[in-house]
C-alpha positions in Angstrom: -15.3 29.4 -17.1 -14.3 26.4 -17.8 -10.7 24.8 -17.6 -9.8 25.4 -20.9 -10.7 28.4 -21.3 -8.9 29.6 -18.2 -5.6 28.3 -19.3 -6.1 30.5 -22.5 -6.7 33.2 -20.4 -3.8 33.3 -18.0 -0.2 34.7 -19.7 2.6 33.3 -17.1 3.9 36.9 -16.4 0.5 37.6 -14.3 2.3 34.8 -11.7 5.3 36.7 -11.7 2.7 39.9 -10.3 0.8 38.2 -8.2 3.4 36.7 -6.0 5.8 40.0 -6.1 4.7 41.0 -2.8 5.8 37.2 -1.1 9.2 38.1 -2.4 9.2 41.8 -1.4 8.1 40.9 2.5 11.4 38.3 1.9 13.6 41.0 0.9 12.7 42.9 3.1 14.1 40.9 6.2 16.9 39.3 4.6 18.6 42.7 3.1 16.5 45.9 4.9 16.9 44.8 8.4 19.9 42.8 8.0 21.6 45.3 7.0 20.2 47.7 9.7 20.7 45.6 12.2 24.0 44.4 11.7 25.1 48.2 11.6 23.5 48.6 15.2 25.6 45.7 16.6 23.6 42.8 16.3 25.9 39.2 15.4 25.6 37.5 12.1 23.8 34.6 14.2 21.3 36.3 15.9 20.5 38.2 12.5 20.6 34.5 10.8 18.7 33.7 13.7 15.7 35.8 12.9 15.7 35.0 9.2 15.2 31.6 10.3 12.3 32.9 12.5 11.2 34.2 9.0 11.6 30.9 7.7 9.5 29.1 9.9 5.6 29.7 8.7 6.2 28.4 5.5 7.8 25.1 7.1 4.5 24.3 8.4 2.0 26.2 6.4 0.9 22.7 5.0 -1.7 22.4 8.2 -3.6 25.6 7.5 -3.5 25.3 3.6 -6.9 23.3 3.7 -8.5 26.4 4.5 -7.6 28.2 1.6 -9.3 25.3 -0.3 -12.6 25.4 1.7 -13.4 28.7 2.7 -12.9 32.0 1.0 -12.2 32.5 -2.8 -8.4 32.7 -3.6 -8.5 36.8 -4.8 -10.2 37.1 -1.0 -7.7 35.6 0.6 -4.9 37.5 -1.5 -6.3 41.0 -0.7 -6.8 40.5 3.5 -3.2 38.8 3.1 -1.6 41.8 1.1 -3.2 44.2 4.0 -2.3 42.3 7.2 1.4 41.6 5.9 1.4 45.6 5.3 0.7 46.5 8.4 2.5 44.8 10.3 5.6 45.4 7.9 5.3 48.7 9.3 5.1 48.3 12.3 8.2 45.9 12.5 10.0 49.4 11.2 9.1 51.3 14.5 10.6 48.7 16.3 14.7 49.6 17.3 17.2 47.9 15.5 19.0 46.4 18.5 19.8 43.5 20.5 17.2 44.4 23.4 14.1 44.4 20.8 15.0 41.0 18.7 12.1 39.3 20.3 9.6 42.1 19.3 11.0 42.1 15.9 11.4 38.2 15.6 7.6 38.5 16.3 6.4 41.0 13.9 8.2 39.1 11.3 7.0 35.7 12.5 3.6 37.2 12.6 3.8 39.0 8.8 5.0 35.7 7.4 1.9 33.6 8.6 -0.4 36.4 6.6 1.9 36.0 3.5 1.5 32.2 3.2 -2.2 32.7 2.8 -1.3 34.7 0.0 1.4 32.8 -1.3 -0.9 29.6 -0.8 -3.8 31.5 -3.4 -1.4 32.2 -5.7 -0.5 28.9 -6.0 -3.8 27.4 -6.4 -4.8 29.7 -8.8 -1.6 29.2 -10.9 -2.5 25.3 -10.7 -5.6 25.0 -11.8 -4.7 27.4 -15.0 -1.6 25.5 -16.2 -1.6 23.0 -18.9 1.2 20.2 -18.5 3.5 21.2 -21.6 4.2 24.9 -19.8 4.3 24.0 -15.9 8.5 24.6 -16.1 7.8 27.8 -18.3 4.9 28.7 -15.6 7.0 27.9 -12.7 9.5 30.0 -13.8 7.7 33.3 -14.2 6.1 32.5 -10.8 9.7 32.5 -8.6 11.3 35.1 -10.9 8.3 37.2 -8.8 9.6 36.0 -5.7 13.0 35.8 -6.7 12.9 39.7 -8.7 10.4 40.6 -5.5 13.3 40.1 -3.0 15.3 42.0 -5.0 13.1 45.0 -5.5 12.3 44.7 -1.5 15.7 44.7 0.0 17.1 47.1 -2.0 14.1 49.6 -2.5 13.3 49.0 1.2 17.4 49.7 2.2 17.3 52.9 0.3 14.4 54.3 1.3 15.6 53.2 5.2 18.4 55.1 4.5 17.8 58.2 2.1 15.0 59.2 4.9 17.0 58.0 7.6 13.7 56.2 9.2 13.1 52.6 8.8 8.6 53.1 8.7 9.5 54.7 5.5 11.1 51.2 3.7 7.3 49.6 5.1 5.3 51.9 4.0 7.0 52.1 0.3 7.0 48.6 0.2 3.5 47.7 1.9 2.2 50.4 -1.7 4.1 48.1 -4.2 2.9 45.0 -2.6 -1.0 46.5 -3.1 -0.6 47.6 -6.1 0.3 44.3 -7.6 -3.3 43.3 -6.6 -4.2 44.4 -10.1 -3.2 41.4 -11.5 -5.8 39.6 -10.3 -8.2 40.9 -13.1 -6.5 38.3 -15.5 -7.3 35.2 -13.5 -10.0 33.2 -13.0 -11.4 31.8 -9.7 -11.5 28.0 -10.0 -14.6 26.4 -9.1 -14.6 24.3 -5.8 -15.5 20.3 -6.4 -19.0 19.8 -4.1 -17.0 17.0 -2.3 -14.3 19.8 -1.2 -16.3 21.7 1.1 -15.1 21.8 4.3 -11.5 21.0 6.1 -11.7 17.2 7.3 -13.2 15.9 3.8 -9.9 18.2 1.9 -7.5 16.8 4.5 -8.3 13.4 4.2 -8.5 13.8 0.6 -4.5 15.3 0.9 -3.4 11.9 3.2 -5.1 9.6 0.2 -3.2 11.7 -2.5 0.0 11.8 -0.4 0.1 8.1 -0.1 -0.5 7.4 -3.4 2.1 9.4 -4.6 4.8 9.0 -2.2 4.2 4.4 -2.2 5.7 5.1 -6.2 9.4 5.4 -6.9 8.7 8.5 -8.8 6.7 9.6 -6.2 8.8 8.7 -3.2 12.1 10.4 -4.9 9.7 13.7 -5.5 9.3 14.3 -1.9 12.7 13.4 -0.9 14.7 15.5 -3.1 12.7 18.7 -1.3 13.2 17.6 1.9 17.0 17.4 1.1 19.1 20.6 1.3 20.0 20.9 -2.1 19.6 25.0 -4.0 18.4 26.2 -0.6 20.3 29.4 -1.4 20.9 29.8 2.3 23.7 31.9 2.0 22.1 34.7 0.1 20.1 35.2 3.3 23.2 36.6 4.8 25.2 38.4 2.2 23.7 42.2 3.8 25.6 40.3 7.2 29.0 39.2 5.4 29.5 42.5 3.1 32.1 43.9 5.2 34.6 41.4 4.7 34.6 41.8 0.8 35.1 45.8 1.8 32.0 46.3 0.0 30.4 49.5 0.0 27.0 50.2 0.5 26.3 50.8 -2.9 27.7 47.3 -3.5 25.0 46.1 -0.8 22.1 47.3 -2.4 23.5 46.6 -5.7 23.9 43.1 -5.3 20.4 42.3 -2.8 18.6 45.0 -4.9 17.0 45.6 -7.9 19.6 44.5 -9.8 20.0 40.8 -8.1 16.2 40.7 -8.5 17.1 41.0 -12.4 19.5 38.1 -12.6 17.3 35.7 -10.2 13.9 36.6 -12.3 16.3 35.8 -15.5 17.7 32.4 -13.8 14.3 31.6 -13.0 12.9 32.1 -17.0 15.5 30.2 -17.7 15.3 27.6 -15.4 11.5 27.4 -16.3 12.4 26.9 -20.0 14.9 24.3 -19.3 12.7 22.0 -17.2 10.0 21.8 -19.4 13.1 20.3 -22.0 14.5 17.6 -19.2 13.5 15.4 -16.9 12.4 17.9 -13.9 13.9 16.1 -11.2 17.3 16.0 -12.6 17.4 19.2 -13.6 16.3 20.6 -9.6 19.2 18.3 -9.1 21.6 19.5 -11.8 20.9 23.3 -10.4 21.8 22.4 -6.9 25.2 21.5 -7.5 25.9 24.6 -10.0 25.1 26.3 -6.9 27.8 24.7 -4.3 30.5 24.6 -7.0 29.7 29.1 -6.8 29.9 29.0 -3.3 33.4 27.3 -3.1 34.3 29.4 -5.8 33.5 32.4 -3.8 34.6 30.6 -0.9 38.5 30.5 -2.2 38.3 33.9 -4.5 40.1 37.0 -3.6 38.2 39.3 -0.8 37.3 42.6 -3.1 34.4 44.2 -3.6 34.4 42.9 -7.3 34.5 39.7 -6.1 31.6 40.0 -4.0 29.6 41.4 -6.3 30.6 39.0 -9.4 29.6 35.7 -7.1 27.1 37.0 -5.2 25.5 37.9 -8.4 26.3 34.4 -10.5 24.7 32.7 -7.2 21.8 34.8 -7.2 21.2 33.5 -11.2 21.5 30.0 -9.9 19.1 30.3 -7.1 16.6 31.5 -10.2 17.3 27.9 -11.8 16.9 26.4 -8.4 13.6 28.2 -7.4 12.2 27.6 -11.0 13.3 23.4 -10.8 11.2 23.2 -7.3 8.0 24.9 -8.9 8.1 22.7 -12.3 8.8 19.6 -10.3 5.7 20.4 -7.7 3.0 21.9 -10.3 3.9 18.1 -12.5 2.9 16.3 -9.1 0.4 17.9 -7.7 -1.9 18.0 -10.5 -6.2 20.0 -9.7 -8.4 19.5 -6.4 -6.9 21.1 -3.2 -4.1 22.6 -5.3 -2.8 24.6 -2.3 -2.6 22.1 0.4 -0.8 19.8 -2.3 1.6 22.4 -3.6 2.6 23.7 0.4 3.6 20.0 1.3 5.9 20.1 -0.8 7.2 23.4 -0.2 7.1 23.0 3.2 9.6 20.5 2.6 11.8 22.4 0.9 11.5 25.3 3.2 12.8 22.8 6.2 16.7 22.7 4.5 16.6 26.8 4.0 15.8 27.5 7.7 18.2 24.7 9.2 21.2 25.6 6.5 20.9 29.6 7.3 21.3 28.8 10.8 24.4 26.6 10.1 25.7 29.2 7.7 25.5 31.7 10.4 27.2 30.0 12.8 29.8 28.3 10.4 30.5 32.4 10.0 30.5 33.6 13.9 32.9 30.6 14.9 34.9 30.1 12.0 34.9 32.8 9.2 33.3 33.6 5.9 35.2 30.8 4.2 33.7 28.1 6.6 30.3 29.7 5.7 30.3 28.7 2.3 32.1 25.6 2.4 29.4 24.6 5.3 26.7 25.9 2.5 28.2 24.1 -0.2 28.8 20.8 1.5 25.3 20.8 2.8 24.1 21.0 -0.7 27.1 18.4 -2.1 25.6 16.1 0.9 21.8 16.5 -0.1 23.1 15.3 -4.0 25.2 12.4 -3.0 21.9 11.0 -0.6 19.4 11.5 -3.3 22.2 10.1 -6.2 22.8 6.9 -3.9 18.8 6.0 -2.6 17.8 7.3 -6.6 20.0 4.6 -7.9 19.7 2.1 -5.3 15.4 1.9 -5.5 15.8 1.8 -9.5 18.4 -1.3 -9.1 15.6 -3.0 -6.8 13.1 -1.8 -9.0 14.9 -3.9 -11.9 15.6 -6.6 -9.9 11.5 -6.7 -9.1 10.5 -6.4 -12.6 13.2 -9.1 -13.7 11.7 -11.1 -10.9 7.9 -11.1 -12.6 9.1 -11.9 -15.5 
């Protein structure tokens, strides 16, 4: 089928199916077993700690994306992915919730994050090649309200089916059913044909470098990259809301309420949003625009009266801002990356991004142990407030050169 005819094909909800499952295996770790093992006596940083862990395949999934360019077909890789992050979701809920067992557990979730790149990475490609230029903010913004409405459905599904059968396997296997069933939307896309000169790792590699450089010796192109690999709308400190409940006196209800279903909601709504918004602005500004939105919540929350009302109403607002945030990145990568190895392209850049996330939960987590909840969302915010300034200051200083070179032709 031909290009064309696959864009006419492809409505941008079937993204927001096919990439559910990435966002379920997220909520998953960040609410189910944060909130398990936090009421077993594990610290705020070692359970920061392991999200981190979570954190770290997609920092440097960039190296193995190649091979879902050259080998198997994209729905291939998203069905052994689905079944391999399954299983050993599963297994990671035999494991005690305890101190003694972190490793184990930091390894199971290591290990089911490296399977769910591969089919976060065909998602991707697919979504690239059958997206015209006028919707890639509209596009990009049903995709992450998946992974934004799949954490959502993950933690809180997952924490009350941990807790309603009082066994933990039970949130994994629940989960690992949705995450299959969501296969089904791969009837409505078409498999993009492979170029002939795309055949095997080195040739797609080196084909990445050449495209990397091009991109990045541009102004436009340089400020592209640097604006991921700043920490702006990481979102960091919704990783450890499950952690932080009890000092807002929130119930458990609250918990799942506001890393549930619900939150899913709101972030899949920020992210529709979001998508509709970029494709109306210039993208960069508007990833920009969303990251500071999200600091000025998290002082907000920072300085607002500890009540369960309180956590709920912030913790909610933030979780609609990470939507815009998550949409911004996806419209601002799917305009750069353009065809060819779509999926090595498109996990640069979020390998970038993915960099601030891990390094800005960890400081959270320890702003929290050693200081309070207060210093964890001033350190969250200011990290964000820091990332703005940087890309403000080197965004106006390159286009002040760039006049003074053009001027300079002339």
């Amino acid at each position: 089928m031909s290009d064309g005819q696959t864009r006419k094909s492809v409505h941008p909800s079937v993204f927001l199916i096919l990439f559910l499952p990435f966002g379920i295996s997220s909520g998953y770790v960040i609410v189910t077993l944060g909130w398990l093992l936090a009421h077993n006596g594990v610290s705020t940083v070692e359970i920061a700690g392991l999200v981190a862990v979570s954190y770290l395949p997609h920092t440097f999934k960039v190296f193995w994306a190649p091979v879902i360019d050259t080998t198997l077909s994209n729905r291939t890789w998203y069905l052994l992915s689905t079944a391999v992050t399954g299983v050993l979701t599963i297994v990671s809920g035999l494991v005690p919730m305890d101190t003694a067992h972190l490793p184990l557990m930091s390894a199971l979730v290591f290990s089911f994050n490296v399977s769910l790149t591969f089919l976060g990475m065909s998602v991707e490609s697919l979504m690239a090649h059958a997206t015209p230029e006028e919707q890639k903010g509209r596009v990009g913004g049903w995709f992450q309200a998946g992974n934004l409405g799949g954490q959502g459905l993950g933690g809180g599904l997952g924490l009350w089916l941990a807790q309603y059968f009082d066994a933990p396997w039970i949130a994994g296997v629940g989960l690992g059913a949705v995450s299959l069933a969501c296969a089904l939307g791969l009837f409505f896309v078409t498999q993009p044909l492979r170029e002939p000169h795309k055949v095997n790792y080195l040739s797609t590699l080196g084909d990445l470098l050449r495209d990397v450089w091009s991109v990045v010796r541009s102004r436009a192109g340089a400020l592209a990259v640097l604006i991921f690999f700043l920490p702006i709308g990481s979102g960091s400190a919704q990783n450890l809301w499950s952690a932080v409940a009890n000092d807002w006196h929130a119930s458990v209800e609250a918990v799942e309420l506001v890393n549930g279903i619900f939150s899913g909601l709101i972030s899949a709504a920020g992210c529709l949003v979001g998508g509709y918004a970029c494709d109306r602005m210039d993208r960069r500004t508007a990833y920009a625009v969303f990251g500071l939105l999200l600091a000025v919540c998290a002082v907000m929350m920072a300085f607002a009266p500890r009540t369960e009302l309180m956590f709920v109403l912030f913790t909610s607002l933030y979780a609609f801002i990470v939507g815009l945030t998550y949409a911004g990145f996806t419209a601002v990568v799917l305009e750069a990356i353009g065809k060819g190895a779509a999926a090595t392209k498109y996990n640069l850049f979020a390998s970038l991004a993915n960099m601030p996330i891990a390094w800005v939960t960890t400081l959270d987590g320890y702003a929290r142990t050693r200081w309070g909840t207060e210093a964890m969302l001033l350190a969250d915010a200011g990290a964000g407030v820091v990332g703005i300034i940087l890309f403000a200051a080197i965004a106006l200083a390159t286009r002040r050169r760039a006049g003074k070179l053009q001027q300079a032709a002339l």
